[in-house]
N, C-alpha and C positions, 0 to 999 in steps of 0.2 A: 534197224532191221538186220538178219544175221545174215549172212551172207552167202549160208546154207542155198537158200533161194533163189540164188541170184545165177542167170546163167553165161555159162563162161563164153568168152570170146570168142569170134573166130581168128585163127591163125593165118595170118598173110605174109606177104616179103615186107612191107612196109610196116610192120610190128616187130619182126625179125631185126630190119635194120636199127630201128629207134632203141631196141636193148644194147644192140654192139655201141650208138651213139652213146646212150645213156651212160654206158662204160666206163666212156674215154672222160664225159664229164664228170663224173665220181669223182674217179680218178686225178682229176684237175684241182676238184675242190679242197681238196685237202683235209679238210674236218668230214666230209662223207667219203672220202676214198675208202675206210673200212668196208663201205658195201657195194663194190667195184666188183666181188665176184658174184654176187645176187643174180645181175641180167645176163653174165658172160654161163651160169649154169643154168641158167633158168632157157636161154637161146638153144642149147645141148638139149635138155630136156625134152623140150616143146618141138624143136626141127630138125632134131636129130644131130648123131658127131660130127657129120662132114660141115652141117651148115655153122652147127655152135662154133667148132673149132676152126671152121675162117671166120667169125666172128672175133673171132680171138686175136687169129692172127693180123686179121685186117686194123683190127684197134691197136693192133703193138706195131705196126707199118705205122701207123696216123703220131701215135708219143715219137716214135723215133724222127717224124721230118717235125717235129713240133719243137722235140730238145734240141734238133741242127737249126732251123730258123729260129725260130721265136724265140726259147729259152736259151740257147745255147749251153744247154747241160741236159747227159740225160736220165738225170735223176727219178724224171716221169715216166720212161721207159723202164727202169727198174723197179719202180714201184708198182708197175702194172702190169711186168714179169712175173713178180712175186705174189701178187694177188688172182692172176689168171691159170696159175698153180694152185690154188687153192678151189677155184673155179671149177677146174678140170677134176680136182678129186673130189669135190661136192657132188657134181654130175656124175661122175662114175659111181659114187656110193648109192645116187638116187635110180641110178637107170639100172646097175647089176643088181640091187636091192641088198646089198652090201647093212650091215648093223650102223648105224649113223653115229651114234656115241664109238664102239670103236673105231670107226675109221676115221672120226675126229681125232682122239687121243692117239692114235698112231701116227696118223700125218700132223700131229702137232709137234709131239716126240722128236719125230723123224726132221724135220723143218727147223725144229728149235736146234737138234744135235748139231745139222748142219750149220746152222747160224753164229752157233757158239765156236764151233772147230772153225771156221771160219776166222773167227776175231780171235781164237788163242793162236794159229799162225800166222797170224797178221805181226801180233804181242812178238813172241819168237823172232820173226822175220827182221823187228827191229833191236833185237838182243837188248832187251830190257824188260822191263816188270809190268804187269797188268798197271801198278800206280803210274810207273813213269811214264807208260804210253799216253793213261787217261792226263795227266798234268800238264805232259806236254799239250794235248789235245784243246783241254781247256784253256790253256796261256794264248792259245792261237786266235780261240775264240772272244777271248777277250779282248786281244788286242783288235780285233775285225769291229769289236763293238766299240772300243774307244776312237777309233778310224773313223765309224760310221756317225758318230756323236760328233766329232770334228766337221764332217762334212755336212752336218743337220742331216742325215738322212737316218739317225736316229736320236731319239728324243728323252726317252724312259731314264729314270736313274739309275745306275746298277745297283743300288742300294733296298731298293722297289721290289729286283727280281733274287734278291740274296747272293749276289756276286761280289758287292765290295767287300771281301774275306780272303782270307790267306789261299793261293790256288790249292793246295794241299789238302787244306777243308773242303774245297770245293770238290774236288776230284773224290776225296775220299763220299762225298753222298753222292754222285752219280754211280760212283761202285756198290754202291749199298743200296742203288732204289732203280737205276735202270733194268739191272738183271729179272729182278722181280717183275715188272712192268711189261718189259719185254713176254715174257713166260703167261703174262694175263694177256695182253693184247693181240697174241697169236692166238691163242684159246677161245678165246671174246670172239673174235673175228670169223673162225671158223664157226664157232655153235651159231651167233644171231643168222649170218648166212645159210647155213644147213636147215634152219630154223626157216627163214623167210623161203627156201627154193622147195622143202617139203611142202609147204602151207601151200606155196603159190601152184604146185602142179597138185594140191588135193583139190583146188579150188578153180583151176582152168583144164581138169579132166577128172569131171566128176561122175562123169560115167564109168571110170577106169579104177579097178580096185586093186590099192596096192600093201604090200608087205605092213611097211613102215609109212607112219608121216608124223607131222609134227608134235604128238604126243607122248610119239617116244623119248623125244628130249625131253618134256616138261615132268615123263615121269623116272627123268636121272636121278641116282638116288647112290651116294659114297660107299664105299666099304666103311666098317668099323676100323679099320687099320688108318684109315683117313685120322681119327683122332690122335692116335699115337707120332702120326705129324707133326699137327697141331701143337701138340706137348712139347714135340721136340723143337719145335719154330719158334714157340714163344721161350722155352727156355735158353734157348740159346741167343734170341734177340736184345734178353735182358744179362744173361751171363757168359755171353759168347764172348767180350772179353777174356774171357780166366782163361777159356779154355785154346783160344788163339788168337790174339790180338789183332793180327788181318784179318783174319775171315772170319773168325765166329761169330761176330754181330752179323756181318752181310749176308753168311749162311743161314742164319735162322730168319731173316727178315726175307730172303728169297724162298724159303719154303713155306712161312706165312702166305706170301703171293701168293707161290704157286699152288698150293693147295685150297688156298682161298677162290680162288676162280671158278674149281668145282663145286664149291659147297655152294660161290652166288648162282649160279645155274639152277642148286637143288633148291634154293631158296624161292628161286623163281618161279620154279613149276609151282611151289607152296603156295608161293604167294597167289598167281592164280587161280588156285583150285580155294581160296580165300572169298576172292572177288566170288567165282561163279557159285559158293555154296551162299552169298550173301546177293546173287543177282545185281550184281554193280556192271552195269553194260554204256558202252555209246562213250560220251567225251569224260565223263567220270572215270572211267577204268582205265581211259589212254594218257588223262592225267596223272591220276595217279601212277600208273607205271611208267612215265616219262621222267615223273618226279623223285621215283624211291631209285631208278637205275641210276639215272645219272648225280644225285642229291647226296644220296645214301647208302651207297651200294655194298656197303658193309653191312646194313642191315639186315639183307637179302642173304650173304655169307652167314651170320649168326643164324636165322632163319634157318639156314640150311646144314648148320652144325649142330643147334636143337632138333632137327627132325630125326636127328640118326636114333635120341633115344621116345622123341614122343609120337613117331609119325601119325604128324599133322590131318595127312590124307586121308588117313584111317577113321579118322571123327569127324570127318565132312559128311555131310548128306549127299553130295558130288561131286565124285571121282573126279584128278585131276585127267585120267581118260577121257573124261565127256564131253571136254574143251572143245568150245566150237566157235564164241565169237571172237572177232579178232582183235587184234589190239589196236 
């Protein structure tokens, strides 16, 4: 049943709080902490700044007595600084009706510049090389894991996770595959979010007509100058040696990433305007899109680097605009 239908809740204090909860659990779980800023925008949205934003604040109160007691670290409290910042500019793009694709790629930008400046004066501050800080880093962490083996409180081989190898190899592909990574899962993060807090306020204020909602992402769609990327990411992932021996591989293997991330996006919206022109609805469609994101998700990028010249959407019967059921 679609969900068109369906009528929205009423808003109370006792729904308010259970989003600020839901939070701080996210945020705990580790493997769902990526959707930690869902409830903290969706609170903003629905009750307004004053109550969102002590929702915020009350959940970054709750990580910090939780990293002093319980954890003794507070790694939780900064993971749920950084994601309550993204929170904050999700709601702000949804409430000033702000363009959602840009204000994503800006505050990505912007988030990523910081993050990066951050870790090159970190590099600097210990007057050595991007390698020797990562070498060092990893030698530390390896010994924590031979430590941890001694004590049985770890078990795995290091052979199992690709560490029994020279630290120098080791360090050199966390240079060459965190950067990328990082640059996707900042991006990731913000679109599914932006994605779930339009959905969620088209669909618990459906009397209320707004600008933008979630179709606007699914109908994200590259420049043609996107390819000329591509070109350059693959060719220099394979002959980035010649041209610099440090960086040329990592450069091109980081802008594969990075530009990869937008095309799985356009892929996606593809891919659904696929399902609804072929009426794939209900546990079918959620499978399948549970299965190709997390399985495949390269498939989704190709998808979305073929549309730039066949567009997909154009020989559907329906518009990836018409999207209505959910996933």
């Amino acid at each position: 049943m679609s969900t068109e239908i369906l009528q929205a809740p009423k808003l109370s204090t006792s729904r308010m709080l259970l989003l600020g909860a839901s939070s701080v659990v996210l945020c705990l779980s580790y493997l769902m902490a990526m959707f930690t800023p869902f409830p903290l925008a969706m609170a903003t949205v629905l009750y307004g700044r004053a109550r969102g934003y002590g929702m915020v604040a009350a959940g970054f109160v709750v990580c910090i007595l939780l990293g002093q007691f319980v954890f003794l670290d507070y790694t939780l409290a900064s993971s749920f600084a950084g994601l309550a910042l993204f929170a904050a500019v999700i709601s702000e793009t949804v409430l000033r009706s702000w363009r959602p694709v840009r204000s994503l790629v800006i505050t990505g930008l912007v988030f990523l510049a910081a993050l990066f400046g951050t870790g090159y004066a970190y590099v600097n501050s210990q007057k050595a090389t991007i390698k020797e800080v990562v070498i060092t880093e990893v030698s530390q962490v390896l010994v924590r894991l031979e430590e941890a083996k001694k004590a049985g409180a770890f078990n795995q081989d290091l052979a199992d996770l690709g560490l029994a190898r020279p630290v120098a190899e080791i360090a050199q592909d966390v240079i060459n595959t965190i950067p990328g990574y990082v640059f996707m899962g900042v991006f990731f993060v913000l679109w599914v979010n932006m994605y779930l807090v339009l959905k969620g306020r088209r669909l618990l204020q459906p009397d209320q007509t707004h600008q933008y909602n979630e179709g606007t992402l699914l109908n994200f769609k590259m420049p043609f100058v996107g390819v000329y990327a591509v070109v350059a990411g693959l060719a220099l992932s394979v002959w980035g040696d010649q041209v610099s021996p440090e960086w040329g591989t990592t450069g091109g293997l980081v802008i594969l990433r990075a530009i990869g991330v937008f095309y799985f996006f356009q892929g996606f919206g593809v891919a659904l305007g696929f399902l609804n022109h072929f009426q794939i609805v209900g546990f079918f469609r959620t499978l399948f899109v549970m299965a190709v994101v997390f399985f495949v998700p390269w498939m989704l990028a190709l998808l979305g680097l073929f549309d730039t010249w066949f567009d997909f959407n154009q020989k559907l019967k329906k518009k990836v605009s018409n999207f209505k059921e959910p996933l």
